[in-house]
C-alpha positions as CSV (number, residue, x, y, z in Angstrom):
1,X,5.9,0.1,12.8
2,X,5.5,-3.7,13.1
3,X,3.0,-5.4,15.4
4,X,5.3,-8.7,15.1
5,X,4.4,-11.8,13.4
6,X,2.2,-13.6,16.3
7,X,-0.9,-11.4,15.1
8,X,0.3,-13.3,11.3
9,X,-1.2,-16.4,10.0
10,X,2.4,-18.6,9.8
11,X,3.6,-20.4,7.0
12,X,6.4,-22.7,6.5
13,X,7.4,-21.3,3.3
14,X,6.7,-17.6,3.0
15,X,9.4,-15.2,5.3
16,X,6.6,-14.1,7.3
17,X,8.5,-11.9,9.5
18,X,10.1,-9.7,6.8
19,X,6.1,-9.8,5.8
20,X,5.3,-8.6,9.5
21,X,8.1,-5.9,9.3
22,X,6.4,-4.0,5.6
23,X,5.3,-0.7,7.7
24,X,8.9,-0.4,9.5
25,X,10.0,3.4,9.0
26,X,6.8,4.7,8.0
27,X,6.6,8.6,7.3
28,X,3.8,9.2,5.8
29,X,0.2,7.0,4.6
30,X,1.6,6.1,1.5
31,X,3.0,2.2,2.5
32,X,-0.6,1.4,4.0
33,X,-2.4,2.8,1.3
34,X,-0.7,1.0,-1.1
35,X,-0.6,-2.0,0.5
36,X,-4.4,-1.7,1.2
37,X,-4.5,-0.8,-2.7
38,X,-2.7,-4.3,-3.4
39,X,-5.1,-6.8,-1.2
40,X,-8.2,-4.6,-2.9
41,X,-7.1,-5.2,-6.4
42,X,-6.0,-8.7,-5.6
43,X,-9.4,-8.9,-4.1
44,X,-11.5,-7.5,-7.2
45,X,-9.5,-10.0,-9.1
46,X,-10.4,-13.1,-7.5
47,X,-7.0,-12.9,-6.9
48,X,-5.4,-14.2,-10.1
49,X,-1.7,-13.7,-10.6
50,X,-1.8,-11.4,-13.4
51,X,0.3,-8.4,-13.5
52,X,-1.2,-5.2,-11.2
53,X,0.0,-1.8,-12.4
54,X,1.2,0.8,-10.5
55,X,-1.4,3.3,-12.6
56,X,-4.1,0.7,-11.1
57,X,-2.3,0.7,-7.4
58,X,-2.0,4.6,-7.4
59,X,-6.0,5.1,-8.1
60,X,-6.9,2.2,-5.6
61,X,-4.9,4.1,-2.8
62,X,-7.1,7.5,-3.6
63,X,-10.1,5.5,-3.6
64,X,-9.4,4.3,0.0
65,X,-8.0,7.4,1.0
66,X,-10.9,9.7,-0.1
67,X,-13.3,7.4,1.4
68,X,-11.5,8.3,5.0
69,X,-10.8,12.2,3.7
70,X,-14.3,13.0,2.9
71,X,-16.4,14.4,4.6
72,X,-14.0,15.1,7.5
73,X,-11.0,16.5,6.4
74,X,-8.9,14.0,8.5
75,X,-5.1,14.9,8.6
76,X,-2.6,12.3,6.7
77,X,0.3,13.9,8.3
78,X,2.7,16.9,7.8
79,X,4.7,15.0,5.8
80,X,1.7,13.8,3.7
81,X,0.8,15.0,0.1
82,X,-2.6,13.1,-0.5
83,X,-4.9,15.2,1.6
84,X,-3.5,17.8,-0.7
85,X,-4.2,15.8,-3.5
86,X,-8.0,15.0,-2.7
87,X,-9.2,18.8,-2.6
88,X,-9.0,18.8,-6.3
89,X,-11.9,17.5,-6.8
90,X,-13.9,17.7,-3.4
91,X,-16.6,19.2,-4.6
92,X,-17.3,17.1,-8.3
93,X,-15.9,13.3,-5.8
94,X,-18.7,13.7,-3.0
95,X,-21.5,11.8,-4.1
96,X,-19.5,9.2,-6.5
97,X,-19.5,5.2,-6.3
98,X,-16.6,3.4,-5.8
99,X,-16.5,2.7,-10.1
100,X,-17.1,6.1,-10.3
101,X,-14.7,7.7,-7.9
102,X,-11.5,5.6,-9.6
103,X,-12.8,7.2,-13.3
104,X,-12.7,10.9,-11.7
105,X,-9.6,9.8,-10.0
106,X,-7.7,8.1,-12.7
107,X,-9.1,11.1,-15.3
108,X,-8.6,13.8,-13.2
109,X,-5.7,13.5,-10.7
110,X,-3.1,10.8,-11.5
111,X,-0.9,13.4,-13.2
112,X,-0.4,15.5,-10.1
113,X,0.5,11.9,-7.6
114,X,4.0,10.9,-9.2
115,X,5.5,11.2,-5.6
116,X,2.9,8.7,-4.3
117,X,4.9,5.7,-6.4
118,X,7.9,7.0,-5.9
119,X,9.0,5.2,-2.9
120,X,6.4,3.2,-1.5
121,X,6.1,0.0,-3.7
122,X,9.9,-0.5,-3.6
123,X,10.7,0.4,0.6
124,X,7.7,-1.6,1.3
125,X,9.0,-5.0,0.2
126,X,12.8,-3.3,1.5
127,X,12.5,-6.1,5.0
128,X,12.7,-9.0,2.5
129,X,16.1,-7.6,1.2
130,X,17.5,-5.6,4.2
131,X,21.0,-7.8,4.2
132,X,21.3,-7.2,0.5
133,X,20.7,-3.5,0.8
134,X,23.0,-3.1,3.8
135,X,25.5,0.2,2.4
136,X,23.4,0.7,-0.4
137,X,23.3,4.5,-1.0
138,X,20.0,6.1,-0.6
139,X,19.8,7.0,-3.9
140,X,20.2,3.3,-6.0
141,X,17.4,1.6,-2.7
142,X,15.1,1.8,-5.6
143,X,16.8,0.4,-8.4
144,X,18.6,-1.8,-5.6
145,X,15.2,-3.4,-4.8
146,X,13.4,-3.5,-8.4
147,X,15.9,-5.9,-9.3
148,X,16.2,-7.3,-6.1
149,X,12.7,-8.4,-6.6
150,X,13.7,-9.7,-10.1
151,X,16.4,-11.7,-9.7
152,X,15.7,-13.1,-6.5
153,X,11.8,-13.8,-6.9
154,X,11.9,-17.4,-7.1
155,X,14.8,-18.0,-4.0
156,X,13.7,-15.2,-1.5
157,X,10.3,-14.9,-2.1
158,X,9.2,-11.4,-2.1
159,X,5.6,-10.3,-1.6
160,X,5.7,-9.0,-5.4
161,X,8.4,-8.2,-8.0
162,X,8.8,-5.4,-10.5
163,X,8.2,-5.5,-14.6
164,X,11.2,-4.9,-16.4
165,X,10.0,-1.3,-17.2
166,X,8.7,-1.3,-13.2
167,X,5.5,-0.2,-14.3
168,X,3.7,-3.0,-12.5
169,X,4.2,-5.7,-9.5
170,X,3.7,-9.3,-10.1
171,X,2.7,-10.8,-6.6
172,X,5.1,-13.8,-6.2
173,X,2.1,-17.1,-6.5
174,X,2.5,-17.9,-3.0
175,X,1.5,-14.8,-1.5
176,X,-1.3,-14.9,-3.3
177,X,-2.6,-17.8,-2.1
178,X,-1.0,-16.7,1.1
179,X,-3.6,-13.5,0.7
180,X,-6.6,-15.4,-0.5
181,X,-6.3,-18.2,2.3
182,X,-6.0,-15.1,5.3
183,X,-7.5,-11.9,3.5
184,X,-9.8,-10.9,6.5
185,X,-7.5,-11.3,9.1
186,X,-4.2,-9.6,6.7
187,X,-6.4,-6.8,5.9
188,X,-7.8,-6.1,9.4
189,X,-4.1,-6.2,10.5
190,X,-2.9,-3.8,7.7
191,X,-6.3,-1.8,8.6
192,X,-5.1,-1.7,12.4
193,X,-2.1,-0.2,11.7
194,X,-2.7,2.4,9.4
195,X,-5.4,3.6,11.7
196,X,-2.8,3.9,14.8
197,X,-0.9,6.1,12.1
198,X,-3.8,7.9,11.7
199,X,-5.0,8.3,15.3
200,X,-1.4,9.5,15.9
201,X,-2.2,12.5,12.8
202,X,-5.3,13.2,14.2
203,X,-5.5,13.3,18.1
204,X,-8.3,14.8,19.3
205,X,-10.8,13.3,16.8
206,X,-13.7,11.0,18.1
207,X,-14.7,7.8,16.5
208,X,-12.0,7.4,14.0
209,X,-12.9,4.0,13.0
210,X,-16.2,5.2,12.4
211,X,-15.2,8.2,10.2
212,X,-12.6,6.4,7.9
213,X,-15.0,3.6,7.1
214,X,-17.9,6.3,6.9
């Protein structure tokens, strides 16, 4: 899914239309989550430029995702293992604060979400390398793109790059500013779309908007 680069604030030297282009191929919540995850740690941060982990991004995207799960059981989609994920602790998460809810989330569940990292940081920053990774076999796009991001951090520009170990994503300095400058109207854009993938898993339910930000 893209919604094209006019609804992005432009810049002269970021590639904002491989930006515009992150939730392309979308199966599941996990890109928007994460992504969400990223501008509300960079956020908390007063968006420095220190290293983010993906421990950190994996709690961040259960935070946002309970927070539209609970109370009303919304659908993520077939394909989709975080709804899953959140009944673990439904009953001890309902009355928790945000500080709160990333403890029982980080204590509790992180063991069980390996599958949430193990695709989305590296296919969402895929558009800033797609003529690299043209023939690339399905099973090195990973690898592919973590040193992708490395080596070509500087020239191409990616929104982040991986740590040697890729156990966290550096966000290239110019995004950042890129983020801080536009946050409101990136994250209402990255908001929009992840709620037409969610109208999409859930049909017939009223007042989505109203649900998901309870």
């Amino acid at each position: 899914m893209s919604h094209g680069t006019n609804e992005l604030p432009k810049s002269e030297q970021l590639n904002i239309e491989a930006f515009s282009k992150l939730f392309t191929h979308t199966a599941n919540s996990y890109k928007y989550l994460f992504f969400l995850a990223l501008l509300s740690i960079l956020k908390q941060r007063n968006f420095d430029h220190a290293p983010i982990s993906l421990h950190d991004l994996m709690v961040e995207m259960l935070v946002i995702a309970w927070q539209a799960y609970h109370p009303h059981r919304l659908s993520f989609g077939n394909k989709d293992m975080i709804a899953g994920r959140l009944d673990v602790f439904a009953e001890v998460g309902i009355n928790l604060s945000g500080g709160e809810l990333r403890k029982m989330i980080a204590s509790e569940m992180l063991s069980t979400t390996k599958e949430l990292k193990k695709f989305a940081p590296y296919r969402l920053i895929r558009p800033f390398f797609e003529t690299e990774l043209k023939g690339v076999k399905s099973g090195e796009t990973n690898q592919n793109i973590a040193a992708l991001s490395r080596d070509r951090f500087q020239e191409s520009k990616p929104l982040y790059c991986f740590d040697s170990k890729s156990e966290s994503v550096i966000v290239h300095p110019e995004w950042v500013q890129y983020l801080k400058e536009h946050y409101k109207v990136i994250h209402n854009w990255a908001f929009e779309v992840w709620l037409e993938y969610m109208q999409q898993c859930n049909p017939n339910i009223t007042d989505l908007v109203g649900k998901i930000l309870g």
